[in-house]
C-alpha positions as CSV (number, residue, x, y, z in Angstrom):
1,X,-17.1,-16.6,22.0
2,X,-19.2,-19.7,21.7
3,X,-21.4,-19.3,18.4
4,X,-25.1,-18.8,19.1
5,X,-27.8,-21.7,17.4
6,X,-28.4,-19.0,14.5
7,X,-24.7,-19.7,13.5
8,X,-24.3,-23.5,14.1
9,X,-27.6,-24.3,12.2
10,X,-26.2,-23.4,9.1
11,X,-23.0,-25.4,9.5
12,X,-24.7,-28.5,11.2
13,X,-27.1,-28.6,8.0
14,X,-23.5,-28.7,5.7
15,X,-22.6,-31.5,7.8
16,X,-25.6,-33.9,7.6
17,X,-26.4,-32.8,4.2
18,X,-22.5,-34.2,3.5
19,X,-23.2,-37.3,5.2
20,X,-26.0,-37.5,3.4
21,X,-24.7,-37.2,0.0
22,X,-21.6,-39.5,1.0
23,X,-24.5,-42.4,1.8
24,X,-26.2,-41.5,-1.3
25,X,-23.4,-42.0,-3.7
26,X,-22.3,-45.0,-2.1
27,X,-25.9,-46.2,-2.5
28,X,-25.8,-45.0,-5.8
29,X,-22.6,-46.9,-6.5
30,X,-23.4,-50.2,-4.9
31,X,-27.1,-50.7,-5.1
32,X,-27.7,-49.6,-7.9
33,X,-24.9,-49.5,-10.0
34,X,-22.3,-52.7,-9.2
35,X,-25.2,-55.1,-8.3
36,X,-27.3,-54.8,-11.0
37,X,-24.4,-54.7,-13.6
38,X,-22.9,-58.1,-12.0
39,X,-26.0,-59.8,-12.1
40,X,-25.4,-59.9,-15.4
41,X,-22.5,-61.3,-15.6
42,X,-22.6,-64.6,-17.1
43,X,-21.5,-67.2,-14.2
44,X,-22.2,-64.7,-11.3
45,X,-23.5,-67.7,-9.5
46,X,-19.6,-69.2,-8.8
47,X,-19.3,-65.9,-6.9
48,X,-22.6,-65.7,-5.0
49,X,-21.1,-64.8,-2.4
50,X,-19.3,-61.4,-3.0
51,X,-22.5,-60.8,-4.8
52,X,-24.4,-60.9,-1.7
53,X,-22.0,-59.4,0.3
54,X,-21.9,-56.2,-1.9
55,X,-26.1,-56.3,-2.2
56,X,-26.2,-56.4,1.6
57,X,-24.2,-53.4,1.9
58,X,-25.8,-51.3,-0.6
59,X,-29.0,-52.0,1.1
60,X,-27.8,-51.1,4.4
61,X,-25.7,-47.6,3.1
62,X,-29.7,-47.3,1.2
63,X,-31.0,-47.3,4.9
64,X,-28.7,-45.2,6.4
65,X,-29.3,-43.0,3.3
66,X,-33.4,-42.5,4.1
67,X,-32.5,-42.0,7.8
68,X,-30.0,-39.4,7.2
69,X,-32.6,-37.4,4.5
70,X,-35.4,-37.6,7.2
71,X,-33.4,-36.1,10.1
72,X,-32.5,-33.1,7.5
73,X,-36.4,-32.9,7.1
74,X,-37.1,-32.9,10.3
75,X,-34.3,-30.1,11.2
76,X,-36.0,-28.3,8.1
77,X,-39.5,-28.1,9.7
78,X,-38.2,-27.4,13.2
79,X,-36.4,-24.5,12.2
80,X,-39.0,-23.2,9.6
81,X,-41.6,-23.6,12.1
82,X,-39.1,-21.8,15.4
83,X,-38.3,-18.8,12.9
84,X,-42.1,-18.4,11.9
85,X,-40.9,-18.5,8.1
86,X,-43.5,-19.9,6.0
87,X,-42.0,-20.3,2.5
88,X,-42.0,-22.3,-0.9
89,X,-39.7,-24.1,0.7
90,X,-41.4,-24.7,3.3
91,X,-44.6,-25.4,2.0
92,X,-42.5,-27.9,-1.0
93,X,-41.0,-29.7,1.9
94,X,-44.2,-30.3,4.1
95,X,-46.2,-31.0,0.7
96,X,-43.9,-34.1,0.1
97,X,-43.7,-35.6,3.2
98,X,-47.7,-35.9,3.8
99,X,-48.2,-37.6,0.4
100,X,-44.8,-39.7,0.8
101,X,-46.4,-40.8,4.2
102,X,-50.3,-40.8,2.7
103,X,-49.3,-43.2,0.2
104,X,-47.1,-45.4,2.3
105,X,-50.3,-46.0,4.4
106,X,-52.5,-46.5,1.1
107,X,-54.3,-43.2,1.6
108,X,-52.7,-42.1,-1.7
109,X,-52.2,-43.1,-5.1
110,X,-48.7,-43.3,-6.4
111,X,-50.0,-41.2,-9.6
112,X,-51.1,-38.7,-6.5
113,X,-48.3,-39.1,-5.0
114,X,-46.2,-38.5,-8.3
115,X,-48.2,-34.8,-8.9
116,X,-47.4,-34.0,-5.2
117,X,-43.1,-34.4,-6.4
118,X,-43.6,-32.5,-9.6
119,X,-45.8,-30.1,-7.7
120,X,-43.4,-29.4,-4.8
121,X,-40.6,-29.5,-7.5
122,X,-42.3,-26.7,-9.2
123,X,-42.4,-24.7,-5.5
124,X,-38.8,-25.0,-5.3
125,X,-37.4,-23.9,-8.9
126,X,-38.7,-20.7,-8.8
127,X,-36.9,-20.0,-4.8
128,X,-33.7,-21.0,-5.8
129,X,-33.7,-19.0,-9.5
130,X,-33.9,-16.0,-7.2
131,X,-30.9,-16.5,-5.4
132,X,-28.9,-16.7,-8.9
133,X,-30.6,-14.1,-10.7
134,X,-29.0,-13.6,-13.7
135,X,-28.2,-16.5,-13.6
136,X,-31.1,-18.4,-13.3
137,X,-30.8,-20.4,-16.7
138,X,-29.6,-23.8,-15.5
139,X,-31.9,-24.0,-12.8
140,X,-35.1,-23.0,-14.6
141,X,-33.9,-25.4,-17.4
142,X,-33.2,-28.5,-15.1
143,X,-37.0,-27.6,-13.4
144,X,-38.5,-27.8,-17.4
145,X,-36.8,-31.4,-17.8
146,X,-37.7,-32.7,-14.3
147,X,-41.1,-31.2,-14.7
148,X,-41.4,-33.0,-18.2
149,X,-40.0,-36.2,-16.8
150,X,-42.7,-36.2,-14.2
151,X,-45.8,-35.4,-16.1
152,X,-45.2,-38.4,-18.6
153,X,-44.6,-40.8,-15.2
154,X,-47.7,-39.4,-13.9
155,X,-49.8,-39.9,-16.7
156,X,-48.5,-43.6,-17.0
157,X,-50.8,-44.5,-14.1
158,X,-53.9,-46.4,-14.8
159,X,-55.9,-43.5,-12.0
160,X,-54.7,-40.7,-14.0
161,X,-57.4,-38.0,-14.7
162,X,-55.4,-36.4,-17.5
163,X,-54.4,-38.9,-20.1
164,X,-51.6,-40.2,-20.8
165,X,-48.8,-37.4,-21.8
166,X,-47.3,-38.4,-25.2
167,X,-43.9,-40.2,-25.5
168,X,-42.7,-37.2,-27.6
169,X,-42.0,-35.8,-23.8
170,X,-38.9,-37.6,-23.4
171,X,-36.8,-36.9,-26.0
172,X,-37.1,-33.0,-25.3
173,X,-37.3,-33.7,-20.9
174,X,-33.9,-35.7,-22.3
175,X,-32.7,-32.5,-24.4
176,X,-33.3,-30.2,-21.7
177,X,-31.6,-32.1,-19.1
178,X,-27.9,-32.2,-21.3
179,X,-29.0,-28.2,-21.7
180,X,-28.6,-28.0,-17.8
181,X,-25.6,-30.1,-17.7
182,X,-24.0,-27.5,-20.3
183,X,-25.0,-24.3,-18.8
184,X,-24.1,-25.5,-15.2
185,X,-21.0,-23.1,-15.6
186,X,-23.1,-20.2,-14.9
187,X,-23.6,-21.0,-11.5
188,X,-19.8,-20.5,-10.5
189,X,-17.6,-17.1,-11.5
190,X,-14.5,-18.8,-11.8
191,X,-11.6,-19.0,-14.4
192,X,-10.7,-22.3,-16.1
193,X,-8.5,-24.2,-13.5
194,X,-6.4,-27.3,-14.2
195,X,-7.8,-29.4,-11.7
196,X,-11.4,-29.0,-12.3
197,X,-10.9,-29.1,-16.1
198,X,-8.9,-32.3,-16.1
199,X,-11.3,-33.8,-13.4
200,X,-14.2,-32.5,-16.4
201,X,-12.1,-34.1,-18.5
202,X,-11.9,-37.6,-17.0
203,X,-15.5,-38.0,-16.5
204,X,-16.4,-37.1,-20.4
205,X,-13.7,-39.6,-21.4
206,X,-15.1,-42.4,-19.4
207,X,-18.9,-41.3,-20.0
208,X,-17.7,-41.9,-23.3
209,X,-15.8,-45.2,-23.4
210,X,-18.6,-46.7,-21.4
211,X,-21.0,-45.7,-23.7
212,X,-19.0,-46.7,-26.6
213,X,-17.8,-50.0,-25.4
214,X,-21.0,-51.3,-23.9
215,X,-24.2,-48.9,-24.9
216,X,-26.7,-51.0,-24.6
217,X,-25.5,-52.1,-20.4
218,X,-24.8,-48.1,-19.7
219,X,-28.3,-46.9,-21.3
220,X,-29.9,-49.3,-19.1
221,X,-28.1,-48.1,-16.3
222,X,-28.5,-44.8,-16.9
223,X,-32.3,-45.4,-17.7
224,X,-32.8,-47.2,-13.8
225,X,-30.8,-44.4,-12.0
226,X,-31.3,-41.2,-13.9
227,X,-34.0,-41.4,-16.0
228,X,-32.0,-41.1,-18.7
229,X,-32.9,-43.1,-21.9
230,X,-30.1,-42.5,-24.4
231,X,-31.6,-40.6,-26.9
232,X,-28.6,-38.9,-28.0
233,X,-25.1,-39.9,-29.6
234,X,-22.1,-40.7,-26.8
235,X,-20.4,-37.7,-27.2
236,X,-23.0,-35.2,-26.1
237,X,-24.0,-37.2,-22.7
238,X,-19.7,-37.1,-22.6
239,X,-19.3,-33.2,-22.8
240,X,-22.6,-32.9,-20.6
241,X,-21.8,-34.7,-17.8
242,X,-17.7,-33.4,-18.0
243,X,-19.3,-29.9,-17.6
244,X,-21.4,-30.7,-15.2
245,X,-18.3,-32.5,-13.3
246,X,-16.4,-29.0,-13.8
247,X,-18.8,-27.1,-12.8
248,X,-19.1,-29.1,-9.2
249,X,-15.4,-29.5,-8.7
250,X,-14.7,-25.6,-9.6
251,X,-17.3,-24.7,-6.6
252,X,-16.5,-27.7,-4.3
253,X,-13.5,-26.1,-2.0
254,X,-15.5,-22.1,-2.5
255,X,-19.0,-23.0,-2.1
256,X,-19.8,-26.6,-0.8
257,X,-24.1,-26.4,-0.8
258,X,-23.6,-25.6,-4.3
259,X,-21.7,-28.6,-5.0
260,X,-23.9,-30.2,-2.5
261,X,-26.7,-29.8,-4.3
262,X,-25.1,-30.5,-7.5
263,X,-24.4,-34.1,-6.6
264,X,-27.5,-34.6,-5.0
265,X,-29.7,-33.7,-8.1
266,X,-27.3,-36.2,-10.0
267,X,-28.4,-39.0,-7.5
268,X,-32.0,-38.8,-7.5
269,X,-32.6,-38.2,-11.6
270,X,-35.0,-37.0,-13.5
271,X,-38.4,-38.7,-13.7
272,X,-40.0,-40.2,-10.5
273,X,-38.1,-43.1,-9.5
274,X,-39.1,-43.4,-6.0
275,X,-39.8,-41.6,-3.4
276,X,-36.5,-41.9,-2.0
277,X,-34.8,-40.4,-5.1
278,X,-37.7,-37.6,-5.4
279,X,-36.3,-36.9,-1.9
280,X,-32.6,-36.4,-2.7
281,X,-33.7,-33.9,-5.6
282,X,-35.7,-31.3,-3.4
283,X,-32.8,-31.8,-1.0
284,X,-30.5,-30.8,-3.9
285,X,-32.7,-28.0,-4.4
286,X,-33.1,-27.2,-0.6
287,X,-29.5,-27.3,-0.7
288,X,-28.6,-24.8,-4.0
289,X,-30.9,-22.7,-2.4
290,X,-28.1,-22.0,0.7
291,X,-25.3,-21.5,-1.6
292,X,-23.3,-18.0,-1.3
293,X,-22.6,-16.9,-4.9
294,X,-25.8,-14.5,-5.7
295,X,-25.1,-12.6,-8.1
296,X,-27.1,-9.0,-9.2
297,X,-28.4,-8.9,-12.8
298,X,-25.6,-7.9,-15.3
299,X,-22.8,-7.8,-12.7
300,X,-20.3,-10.1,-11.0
301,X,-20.5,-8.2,-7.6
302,X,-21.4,-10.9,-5.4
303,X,-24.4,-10.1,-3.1
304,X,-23.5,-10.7,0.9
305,X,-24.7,-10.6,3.9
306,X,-28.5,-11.3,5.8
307,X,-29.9,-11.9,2.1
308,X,-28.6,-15.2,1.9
309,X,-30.5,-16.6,5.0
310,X,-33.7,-17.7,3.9
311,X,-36.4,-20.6,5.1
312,X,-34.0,-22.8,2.6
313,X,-32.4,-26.0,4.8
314,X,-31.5,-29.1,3.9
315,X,-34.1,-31.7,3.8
316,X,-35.8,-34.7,2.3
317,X,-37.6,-37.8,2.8
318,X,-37.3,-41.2,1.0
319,X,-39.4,-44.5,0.7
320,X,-38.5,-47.4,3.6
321,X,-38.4,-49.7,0.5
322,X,-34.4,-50.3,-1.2
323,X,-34.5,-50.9,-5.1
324,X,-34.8,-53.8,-6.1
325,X,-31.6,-56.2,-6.2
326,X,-32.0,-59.5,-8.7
327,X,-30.9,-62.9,-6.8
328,X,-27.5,-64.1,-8.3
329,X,-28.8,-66.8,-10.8
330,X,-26.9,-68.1,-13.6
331,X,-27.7,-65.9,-16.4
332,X,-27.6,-67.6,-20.0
């Protein structure tokens, strides 16, 4: 029997939702990563060349990226709009895209367009909490730190009605954030597996090593891409990320949107960046919101069935504009 749309939506949303993180992390790992290391490098200039060569293709794998986010968007609306399902979701996705398009054609400020993320942020974290119940905790943490993040970058701006929030935020936006990464667990009833541990494993030792060998490079780095400043010693940005590496791996064969949306949140960051990484965290959160394990308070019976259809799809939006790549020049 040939499935019926109901059936192949959620499927065809895995699919572009994979491409889409695929593009992402290949954006992440190109643009924004490899280019803007090298053009540090001192003599970078002998090898202009590769250097270009690799900026080009980040920026293109960056423009496949924003198409692939706005046709999950669009599928989003259509079917919210074809089931009659007006939801925070919804509403979060619809929110974002009018002020990510307002302020593209200068109707908007960017500190506008900065409360429109946080806001439609906020819409989100309280959808997906339900669908985990008791446990919730990671998700309402990682909505406290993204929430944090955001009101100090909103406040920045010179238009800003509110003040300007103080830089005390960031330290605990920071601290909450590695709270997320170590709680992750609780989204997954698994046991301890080799593969996932060692996997866990690798990506503490190397979070570590990196920030050992070269703190000040990585901090920056991690500062650009995740909004994270470095506030804490190596070894606790080493178990937080390992967990949070676990945690996707364990989930990654048994429940896909929920490693889905792991990865995504890790690509766009915390803070407003741009719109384009704003975009791939309510897709994350879109996408957690699909996952399969719901749990009831208390229990570990897994909760089936109709339930876990809801107005959540993937979807997201980014800016047309790539981050910025430095020219190779010979750097002193």
């Amino acid at each position: 029997m040939t499935p019926g749309p109901a059936r192949r939506a959620p499927a065809n949303g895995r699919r572009l939702t994979g491409a889409v993180v695929v593009a992402a992390g290949l954006e992440l790992l190109v643009l924004r990563i490899v280019t803007r290391t090298a053009i540090h490098i001192p003599g970078i200039s002998r090898v202009e060349s590769p250097y270009r060569v690799a900026a080009e293709t980040g920026r293109y794998v960056y423009y496949v990226a924003v198409v692939l986010v706005v046709i999950s968007l669009g599928s989003v609306v259509w079917r919210g709009l074809l089931a009659r399902r007006v939801g925070g979701s919804l509403v979060a996705v619809v929110w974002f895209i009018g002020a990510a398009g307002a302020t593209r054609l200068g109707l908007m400020s960017d500190s506008g367009l900065a409360w429109s993320v946080v806001g439609g942020v906020l819409l989100l974290v309280p959808a997906v909490m339900r669908r985990y119940r008791s446990r919730m905790l990671p998700i309402l943490i990682f909505g406290l730190s993204f929430a944090t993040f955001g009101l100090h970058a909103a406040t920045q701006s010179g238009g800003s009605v509110v003040g300007r929030a103080p830089d005390g935020l960031l330290p605990l936006a920071e601290a909450l954030a590695v709270l997320a990464c170590l709680t992750s667990p609780m989204l997954v009833r698994t046991s301890l597996r080799r593969r996932p541990a060692l996997a866990g494993f690798g990506v503490g030792l190397a979070t570590f090593i990196a920030l050992v060998g070269s703190p000040a490079t990585v901090k920056i780095l991690f500062l650009w891409n995740f909004g994270l400043a470095g506030y804490f010693p190596a070894i606790v940005y080493a178990v937080a990320f390992g967990t949070l590496a676990f945690t996707a791996i364990s989930c990654r064969s048994t429940d896909a949107p929920l490693a889905l949306g792991l990865a995504l949140l890790v690509f766009g960051g915390l803070g407003l960046h741009s719109s384009y990484q704003s975009a791939l965290v309510i897709l994350g959160l879109i996408t957690l919101g699909t996952a399969a394990p719901i749990y009831g308070a208390g229990s570990g019976r897994q909760v089936s069935g109709s339930r876990l259809r809801s107005s959540f799809r993937p979807a997201s939006v980014g800016s047309l504009n790539p981050p910025r790549v430095p020219s190779a020049s010979p750097v002193g």
